[in-house]
KEKE-3310 file (N, C-alpha, C; in steps of 0.2 Angstrom, whole numbers, plus 5000, padded with zeros to 4 digits):
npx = (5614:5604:5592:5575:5565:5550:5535:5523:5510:5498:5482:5476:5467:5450:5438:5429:5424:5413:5409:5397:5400:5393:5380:5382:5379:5383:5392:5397:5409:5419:5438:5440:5431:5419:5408:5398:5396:5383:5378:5365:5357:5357:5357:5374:5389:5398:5408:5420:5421:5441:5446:5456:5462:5450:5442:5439:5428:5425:5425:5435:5432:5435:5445:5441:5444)
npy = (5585:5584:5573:5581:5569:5568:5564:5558:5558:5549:5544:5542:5540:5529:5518:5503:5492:5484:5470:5464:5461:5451:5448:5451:5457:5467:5481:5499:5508:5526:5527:5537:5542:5553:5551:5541:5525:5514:5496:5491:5482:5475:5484:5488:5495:5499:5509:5519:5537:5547:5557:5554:5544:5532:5521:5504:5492:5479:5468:5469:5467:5472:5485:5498:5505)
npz = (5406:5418:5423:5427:5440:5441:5455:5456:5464:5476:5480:5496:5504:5503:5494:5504:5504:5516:5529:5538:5555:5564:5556:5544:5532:5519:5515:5508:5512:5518:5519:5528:5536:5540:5550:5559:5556:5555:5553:5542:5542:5556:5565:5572:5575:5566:5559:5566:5567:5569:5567:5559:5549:5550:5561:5559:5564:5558:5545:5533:5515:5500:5493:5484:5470)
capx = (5608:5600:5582:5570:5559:5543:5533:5517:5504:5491:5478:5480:5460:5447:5430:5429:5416:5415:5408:5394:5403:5385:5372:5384:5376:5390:5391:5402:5413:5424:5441:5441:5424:5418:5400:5399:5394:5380:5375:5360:5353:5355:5361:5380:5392:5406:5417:5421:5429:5445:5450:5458:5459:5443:5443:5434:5429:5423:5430:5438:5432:5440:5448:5438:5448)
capy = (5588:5580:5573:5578:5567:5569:5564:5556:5558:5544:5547:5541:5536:5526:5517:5500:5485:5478:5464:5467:5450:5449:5446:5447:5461:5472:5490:5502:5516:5528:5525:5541:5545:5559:5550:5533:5520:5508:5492:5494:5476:5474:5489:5485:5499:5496:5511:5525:5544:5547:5562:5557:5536:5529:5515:5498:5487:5473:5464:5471:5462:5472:5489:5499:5510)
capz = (5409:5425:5421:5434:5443:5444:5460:5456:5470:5474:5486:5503:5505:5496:5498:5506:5506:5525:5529:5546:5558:5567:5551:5538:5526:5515:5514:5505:5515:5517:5523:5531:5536:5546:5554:5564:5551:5559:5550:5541:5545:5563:5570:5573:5575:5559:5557:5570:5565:5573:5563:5551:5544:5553:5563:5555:5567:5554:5542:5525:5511:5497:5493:5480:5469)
cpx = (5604:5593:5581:5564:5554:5539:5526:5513:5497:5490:5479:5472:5457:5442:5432:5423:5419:5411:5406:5398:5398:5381:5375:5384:5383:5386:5397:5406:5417:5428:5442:5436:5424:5413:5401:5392:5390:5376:5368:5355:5351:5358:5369:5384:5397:5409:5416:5423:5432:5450:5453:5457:5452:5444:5439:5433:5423:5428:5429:5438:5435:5440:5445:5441:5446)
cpy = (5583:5580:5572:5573:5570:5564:5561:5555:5553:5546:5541:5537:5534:5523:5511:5497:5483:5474:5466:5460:5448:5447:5446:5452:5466:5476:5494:5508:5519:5527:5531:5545:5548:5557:5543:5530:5515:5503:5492:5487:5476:5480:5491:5493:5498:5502:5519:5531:5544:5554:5563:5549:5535:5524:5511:5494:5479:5472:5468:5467:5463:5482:5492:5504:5514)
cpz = (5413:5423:5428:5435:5445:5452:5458:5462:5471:5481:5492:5507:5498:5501:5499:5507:5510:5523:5537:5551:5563:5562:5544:5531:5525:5515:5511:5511:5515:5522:5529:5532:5542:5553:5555:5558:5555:5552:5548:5543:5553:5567:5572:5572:5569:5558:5564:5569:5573:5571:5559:5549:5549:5554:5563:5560:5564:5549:5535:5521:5505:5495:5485:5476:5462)
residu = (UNK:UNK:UNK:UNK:UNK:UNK:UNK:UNK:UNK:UNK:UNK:UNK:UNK:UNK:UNK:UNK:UNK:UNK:UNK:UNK:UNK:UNK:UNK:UNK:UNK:UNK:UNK:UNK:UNK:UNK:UNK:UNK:UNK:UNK:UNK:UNK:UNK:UNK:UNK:UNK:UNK:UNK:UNK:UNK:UNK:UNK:UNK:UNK:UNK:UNK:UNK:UNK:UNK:UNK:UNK:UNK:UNK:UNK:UNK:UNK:UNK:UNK:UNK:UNK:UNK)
# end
């Protein structure tokens, strides 16, 4: 008898602490956010929607799961 494999499914997004590269100040986000992320200190643009991943334009300090 042939044992089935199973398929276990891990999700494909998650939250993410940047790092602002102008003033410095952390923030939480998602990887795949709908609304334009702005630094809450200095204003800074940090993450863009793109329709589906979002694109980070700061630094990734660590991966929240």
């Amino acid at each position: 008898m042939p044992q089935i494999k199973q398929m276990i499914l891990t999700p494909r997004s998650s939250f993410l602490k940047i790092k602002c590269p102008k003033c410095g100040m952390e923030r939480m986000v998602f990887s795949h956010s709908t609304h334009k992320v702005y630094c809450e200190g200095c204003g800074e643009l940090l993450v863009i929607p793109s329709g589906g991943k979002a694109i980070i334009n700061s630094e990734e300090i660590r991966r929240v799961d």
